[in-house]
N, C-alpha and C positions, 0 to 999 in steps of 0.2 A: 033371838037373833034379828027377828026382825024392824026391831028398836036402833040398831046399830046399823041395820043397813038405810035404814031412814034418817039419821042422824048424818051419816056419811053421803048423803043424797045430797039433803040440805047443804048441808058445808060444799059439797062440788061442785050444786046450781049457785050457788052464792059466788063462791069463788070466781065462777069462769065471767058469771054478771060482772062482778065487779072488779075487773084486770088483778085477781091476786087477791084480792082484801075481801079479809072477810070481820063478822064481830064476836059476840059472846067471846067464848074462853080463848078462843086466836086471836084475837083483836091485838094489834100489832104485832105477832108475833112470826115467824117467818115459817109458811105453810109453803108446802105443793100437794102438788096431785100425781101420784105415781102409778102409770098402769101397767099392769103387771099381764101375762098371762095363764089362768087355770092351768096347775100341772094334771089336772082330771079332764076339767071340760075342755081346755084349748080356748074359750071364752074372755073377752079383755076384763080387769077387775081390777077399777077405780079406788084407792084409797088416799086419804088429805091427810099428810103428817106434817111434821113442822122438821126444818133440815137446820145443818151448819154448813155458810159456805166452807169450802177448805182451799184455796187457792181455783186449777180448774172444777176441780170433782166439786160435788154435793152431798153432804153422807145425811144419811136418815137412821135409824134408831130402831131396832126393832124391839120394842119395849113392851108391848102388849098389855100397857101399866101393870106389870109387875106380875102377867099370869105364869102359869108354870110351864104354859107351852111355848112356842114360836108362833106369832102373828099368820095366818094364812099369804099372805101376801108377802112374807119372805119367803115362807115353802116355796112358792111360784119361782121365783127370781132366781132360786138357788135351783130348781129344779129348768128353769128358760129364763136366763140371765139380760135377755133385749126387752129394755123396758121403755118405755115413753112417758119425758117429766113434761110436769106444766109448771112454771116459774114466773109467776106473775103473767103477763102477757106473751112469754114466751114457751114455743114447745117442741122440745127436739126427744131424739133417739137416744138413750145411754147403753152401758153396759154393767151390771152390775158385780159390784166385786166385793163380797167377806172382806171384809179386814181382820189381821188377827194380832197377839202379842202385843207387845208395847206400844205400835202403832192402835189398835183397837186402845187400849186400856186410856191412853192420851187423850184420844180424839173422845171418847166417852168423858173421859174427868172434865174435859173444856164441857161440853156440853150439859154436864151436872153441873158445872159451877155456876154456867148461863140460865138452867131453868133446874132448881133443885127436885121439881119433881121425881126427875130421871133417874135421880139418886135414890129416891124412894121406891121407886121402880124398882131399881137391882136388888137393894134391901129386902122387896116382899117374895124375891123368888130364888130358887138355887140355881137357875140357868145362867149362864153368862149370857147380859142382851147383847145379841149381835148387830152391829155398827158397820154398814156397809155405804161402800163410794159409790158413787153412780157418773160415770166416767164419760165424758158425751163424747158419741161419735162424729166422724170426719171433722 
């Protein structure tokens, strides 16, 4: 686990260095930083995914490339829904919200169609990946 939280380190001191932009396998690709809060610890827990805009919202992917569980970092969200995005140089409050049904299914297919990986993703697992908005406040 420790590979991954070093990994994710990298990628968030890069990120905040460089307004947004990062290289290796992000390199142009559209990241943030979403912090979530521990449903255990109550602790903030930084993770860099890659979003779609969708009009206001932002939705993120909880893909966990394709493991059998749910990302710890949706546990969070779903468990203390007030999250803090970083978007390029900017950084507000959102509120996160599941998407579900034909809405979920949509907004996932665009996003497979934009990075096929994600599509690989749903294929290695039996879980439906959940696709949630992240809705900014005021």
């Amino acid at each position: 686990m420790a590979d991954v939280n070093d990994w994710n380190t990298r990628i968030i001191e890069e990120f905040r260095s460089n307004e947004g932009r990062v290289g290796g396998q992000f390199a142009g690709a559209p990241l943030l930083l979403l912090t979530t809060t521990g449903r255990r610890t109550g602790a903030p827990r930084t993770n860099p995914m890659m979003y779609l805009a969708d009009g206001d919202r932002v939705l993120v992917f909880a893909s966990k490339a394709g493991a059998p569980t749910h990302p710890d970092w949706y546990l969070n969200l779903v468990a203390r829904p007030q999250v803090t995005v970083e978007l390029g140089t900017e950084r507000f409050q959102a509120t996160a919200v599941a998407l579900e049904g034909d809405e979920r299914d949509r907004l996932f297919a665009e996003q497979a169609s934009r990075y096929p990986g994600f599509a690989g993703y749903q294929e290695k697992t039996d879980r439906v990946i959940p696709v949630v908005a992240l809705i900014r406040e005021g």
